[in-house]
C-alpha positions in Angstrom: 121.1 112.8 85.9 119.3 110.1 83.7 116.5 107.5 85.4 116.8 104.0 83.4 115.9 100.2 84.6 117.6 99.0 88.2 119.9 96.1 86.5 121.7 92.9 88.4 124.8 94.7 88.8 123.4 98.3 89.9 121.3 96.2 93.4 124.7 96.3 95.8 125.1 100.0 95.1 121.4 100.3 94.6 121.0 99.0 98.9 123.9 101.0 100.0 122.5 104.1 98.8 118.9 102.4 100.3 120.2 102.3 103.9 122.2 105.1 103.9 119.2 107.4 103.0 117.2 105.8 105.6 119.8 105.6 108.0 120.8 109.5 107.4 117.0 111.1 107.5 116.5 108.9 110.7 120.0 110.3 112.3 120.8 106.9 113.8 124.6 106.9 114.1 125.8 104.4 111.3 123.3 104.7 108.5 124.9 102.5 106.3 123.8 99.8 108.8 120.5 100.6 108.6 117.9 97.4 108.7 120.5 95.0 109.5 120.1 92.0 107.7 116.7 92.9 106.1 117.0 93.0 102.0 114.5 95.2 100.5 116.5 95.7 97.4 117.3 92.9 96.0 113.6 91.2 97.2 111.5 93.6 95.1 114.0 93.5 92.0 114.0 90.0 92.1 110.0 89.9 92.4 109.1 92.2 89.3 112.8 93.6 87.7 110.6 95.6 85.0 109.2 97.5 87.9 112.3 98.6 89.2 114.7 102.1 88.4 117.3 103.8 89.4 118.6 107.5 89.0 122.0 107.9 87.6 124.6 110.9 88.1 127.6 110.2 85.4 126.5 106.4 85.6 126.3 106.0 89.1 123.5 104.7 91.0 122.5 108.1 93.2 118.9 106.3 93.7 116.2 104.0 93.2 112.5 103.4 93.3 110.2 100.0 93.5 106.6 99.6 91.9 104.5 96.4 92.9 101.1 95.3 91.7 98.5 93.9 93.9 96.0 93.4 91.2 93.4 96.5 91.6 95.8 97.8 93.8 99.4 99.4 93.4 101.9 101.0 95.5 105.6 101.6 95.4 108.6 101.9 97.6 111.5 102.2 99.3 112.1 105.7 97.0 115.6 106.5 97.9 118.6 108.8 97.2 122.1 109.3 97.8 121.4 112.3 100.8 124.3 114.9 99.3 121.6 115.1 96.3 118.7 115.6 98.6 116.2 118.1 97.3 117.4 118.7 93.7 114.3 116.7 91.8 115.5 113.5 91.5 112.8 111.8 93.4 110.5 113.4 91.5 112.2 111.5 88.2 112.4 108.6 89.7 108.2 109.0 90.5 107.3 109.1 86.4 108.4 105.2 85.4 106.6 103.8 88.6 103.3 105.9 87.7 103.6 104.9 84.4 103.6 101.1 85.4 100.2 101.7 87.1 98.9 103.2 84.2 99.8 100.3 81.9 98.9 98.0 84.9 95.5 99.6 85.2 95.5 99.6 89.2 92.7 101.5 90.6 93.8 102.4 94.0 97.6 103.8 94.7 99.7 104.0 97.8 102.6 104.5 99.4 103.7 104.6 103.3 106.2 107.3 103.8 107.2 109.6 107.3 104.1 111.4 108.6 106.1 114.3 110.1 108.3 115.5 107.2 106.5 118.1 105.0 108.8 117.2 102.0 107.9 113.8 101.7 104.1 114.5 102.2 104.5 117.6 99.4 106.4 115.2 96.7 103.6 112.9 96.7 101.0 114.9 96.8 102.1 116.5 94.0 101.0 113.1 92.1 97.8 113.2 93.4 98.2 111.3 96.4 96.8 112.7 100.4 97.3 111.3 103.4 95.3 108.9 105.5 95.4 107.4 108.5 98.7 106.3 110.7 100.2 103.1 109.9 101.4 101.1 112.9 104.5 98.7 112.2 104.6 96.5 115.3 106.7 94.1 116.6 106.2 91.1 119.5 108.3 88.7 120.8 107.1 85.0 120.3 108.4 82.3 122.5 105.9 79.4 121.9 102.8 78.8 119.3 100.2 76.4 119.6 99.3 74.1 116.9 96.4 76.0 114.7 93.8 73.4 112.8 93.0 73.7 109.1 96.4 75.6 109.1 98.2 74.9 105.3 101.8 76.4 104.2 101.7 77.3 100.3 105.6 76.0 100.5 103.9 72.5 101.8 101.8 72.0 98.7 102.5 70.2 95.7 103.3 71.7 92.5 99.7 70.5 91.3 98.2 72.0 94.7 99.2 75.5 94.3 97.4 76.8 91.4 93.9 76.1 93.4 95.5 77.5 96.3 96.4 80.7 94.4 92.9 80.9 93.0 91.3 80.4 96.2 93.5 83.2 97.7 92.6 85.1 95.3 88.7 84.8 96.4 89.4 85.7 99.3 91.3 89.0 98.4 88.8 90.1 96.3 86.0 89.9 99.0 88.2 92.3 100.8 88.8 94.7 98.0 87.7 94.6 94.7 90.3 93.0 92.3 93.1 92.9 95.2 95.6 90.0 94.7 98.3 88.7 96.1 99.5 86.0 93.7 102.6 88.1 92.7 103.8 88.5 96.3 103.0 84.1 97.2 104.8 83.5 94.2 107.8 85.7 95.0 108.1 84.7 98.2 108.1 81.0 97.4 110.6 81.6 94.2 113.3 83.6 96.2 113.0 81.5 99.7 112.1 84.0 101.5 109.5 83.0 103.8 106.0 81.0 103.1 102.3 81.6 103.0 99.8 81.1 106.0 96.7 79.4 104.6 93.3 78.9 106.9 90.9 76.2 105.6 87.5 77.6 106.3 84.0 75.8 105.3 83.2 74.7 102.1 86.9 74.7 100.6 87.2 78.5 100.7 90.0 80.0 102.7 89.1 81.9 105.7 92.5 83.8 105.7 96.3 83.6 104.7 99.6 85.9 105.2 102.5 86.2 103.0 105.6 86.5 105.7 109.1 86.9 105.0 111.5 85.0 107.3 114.8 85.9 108.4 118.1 87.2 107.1 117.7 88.0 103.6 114.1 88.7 103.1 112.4 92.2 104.0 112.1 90.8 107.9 115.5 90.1 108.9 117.8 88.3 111.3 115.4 86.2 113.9 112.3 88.1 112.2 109.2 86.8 110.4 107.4 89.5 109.0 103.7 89.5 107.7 104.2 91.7 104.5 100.5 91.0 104.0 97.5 89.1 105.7 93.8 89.4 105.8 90.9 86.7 106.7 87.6 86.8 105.2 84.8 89.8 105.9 81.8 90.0 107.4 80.6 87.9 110.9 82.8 86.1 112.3 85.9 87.9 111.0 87.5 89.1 114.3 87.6 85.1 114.9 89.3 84.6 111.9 91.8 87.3 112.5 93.1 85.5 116.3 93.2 82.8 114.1 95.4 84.1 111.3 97.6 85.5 114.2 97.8 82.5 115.8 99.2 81.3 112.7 101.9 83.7 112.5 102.8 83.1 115.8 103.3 79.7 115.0 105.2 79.8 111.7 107.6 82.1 113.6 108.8 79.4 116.4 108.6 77.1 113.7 111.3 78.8 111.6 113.1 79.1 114.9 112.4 82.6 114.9 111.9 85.0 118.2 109.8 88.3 116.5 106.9 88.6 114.8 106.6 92.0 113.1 103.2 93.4 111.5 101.7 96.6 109.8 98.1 97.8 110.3 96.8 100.6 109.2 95.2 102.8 112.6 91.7 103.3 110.4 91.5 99.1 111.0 90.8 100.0 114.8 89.0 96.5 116.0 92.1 94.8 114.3 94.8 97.4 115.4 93.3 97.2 119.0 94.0 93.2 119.0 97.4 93.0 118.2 97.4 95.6 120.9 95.9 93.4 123.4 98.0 90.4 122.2 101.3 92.3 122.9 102.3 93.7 119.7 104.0 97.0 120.0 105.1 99.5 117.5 108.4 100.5 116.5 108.0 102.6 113.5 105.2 104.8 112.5 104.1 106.4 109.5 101.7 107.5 106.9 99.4 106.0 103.8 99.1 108.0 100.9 96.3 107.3 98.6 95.3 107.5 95.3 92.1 109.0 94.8 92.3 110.4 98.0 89.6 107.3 99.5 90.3 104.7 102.0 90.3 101.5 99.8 90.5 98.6 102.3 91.7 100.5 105.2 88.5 100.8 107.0 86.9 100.0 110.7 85.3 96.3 109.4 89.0 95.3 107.5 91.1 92.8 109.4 94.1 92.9 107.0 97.7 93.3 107.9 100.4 95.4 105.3 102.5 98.7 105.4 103.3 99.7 101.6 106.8 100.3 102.8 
């Protein structure tokens, strides 16, 4: 078993062996099925390919890990492998190249979302200094109509000299969430590969009161009839559970606009005012889970965040 760089021609294999996994620990009856239309392979290869590897048995794909970097923050994921190899250390080579992009990345807060009731999974990672957190919610509601939000922009609706302010302003507002948090990776990627577009909400003074990076349909990591926030947050402090209706509202409307009938999100359960909304707004989940951090602190999953994401 060797661990080198996921390569262009490795990312078919690379998803069947994704899904499978998934599929198999899961026991839905056709594994290899698993996620439907949703590409989380190919996506996160495509976004950073020097942050991608895969575990090799005689030169064949067995496996394959994903690291991404949020600015201050990194996490990584899906970590799969070929089930018949289950439990003989190959996730555990597949962990060292990821951690060793976050060291040469410098991020200071690390996580991952993995199953909160299997002991193995929880185990691995701790083993790198990670502990779990709080549930994640991954919800899902169905969206038939969305009104028109004001001061509502789409990155993809910019101009090519636009988009660098609107990157820096995002920016701004990622940082007053966390401390060195971006997102200009994951607008970028999204815009390069088609995948989806970027919520922006004009706020006063030419600062952005929110935005959400959502992944649209077949292809992306959301899916046939899907849009899937991958990441949103508005700006903290009073005011902000406004702002966070509003960025929903915004969601709900890019999803009819792509002619799309679900609207999946992620919050973390320690975000309780913001979990409690999408509650009350009809989101419901599908899939749970667990954060894992690194150092073992909450980051910007906290009771005053209103900010949407998984790490899956």
């Amino acid at each position: 078993m060797s661990v080198r760089p996921l390569v262009e021609p490795d990312l078919d294999r690379a998803d069947e062996v994704f899904r499978v996994a998934f599929g198999t620990f899961l026991g839905v009856p056709e594994p290899e099925r698993f996620f439907g239309t949703a590409d989380y392979v190919r996506t996160r290869w495509a976004a950073d390919p020097h942050a991608a590897f895969a575990a090799t048995v005689e030169g064949e794909v067995v496996g394959s890990n994903f690291a991404a970097n949020w600015g201050s923050v990194g996490y990584f994921g899906p970590l799969t492998v070929r089930p018949d190899l289950w439990d003989q250390g190959i996730g555990r080579h597949l962990m060292e190249p990821v951690m060793a992009c976050f060291d040469t990345w410098e991020n200071r807060h690390l996580g991952l979302f993995t199953f909160s009731h299997s002991p193995k999974h929880l185990e691995l990672y701790r083993r790198y200094g990670f502990w779990p957190r709080f549930l994640t919610a991954i919800m899902k509601k169905q969206v038939a109509a969305g009104a028109a939000v004001p001061g509502r922009v789409l990155y993809g609706g910019l101009t090519a000299a636009e988009q660098p302010d609107a990157l820096s302003l995002s920016r701004a507002l990622t940082e007053s969430v966390y401390d060195g948090l971006s997102l200009e990776r994951e607008i970028m990627a999204t815009q390069a590969q088609g995948l989806g577009d970027t919520v922006l909400l004009e706020g006063a003074d030419s600062d952005l009161d929110g935005l959400a990076v959502c992944h649209c349909g077949a292809g992306s990591e959301a899916g046939e009839d899907v849009c899937f926030v991958k990441f949103g947050a508005v700006r903290p402090g009073p005011g902000a559970a406004d702002r966070f209706e509003r960025l929903l509202n915004a969601c709900e409307q890019l999803t009819v606009e792509k002619g799309l009938g679900q609207l999946d999100a992620g919050v973390n359960l320690a975000r309780q005012d913001a979990y409690g909304r999408m509650v009350d707004r009809g989101f419901r989940t599908w899939l749970q889970g667990v954060t894992m951090h690194k150092p073992n602190e909450p980051g910007y999953s906290h009771s005053d965040a209103y900010v949407i994401d998984d790490w899956r």
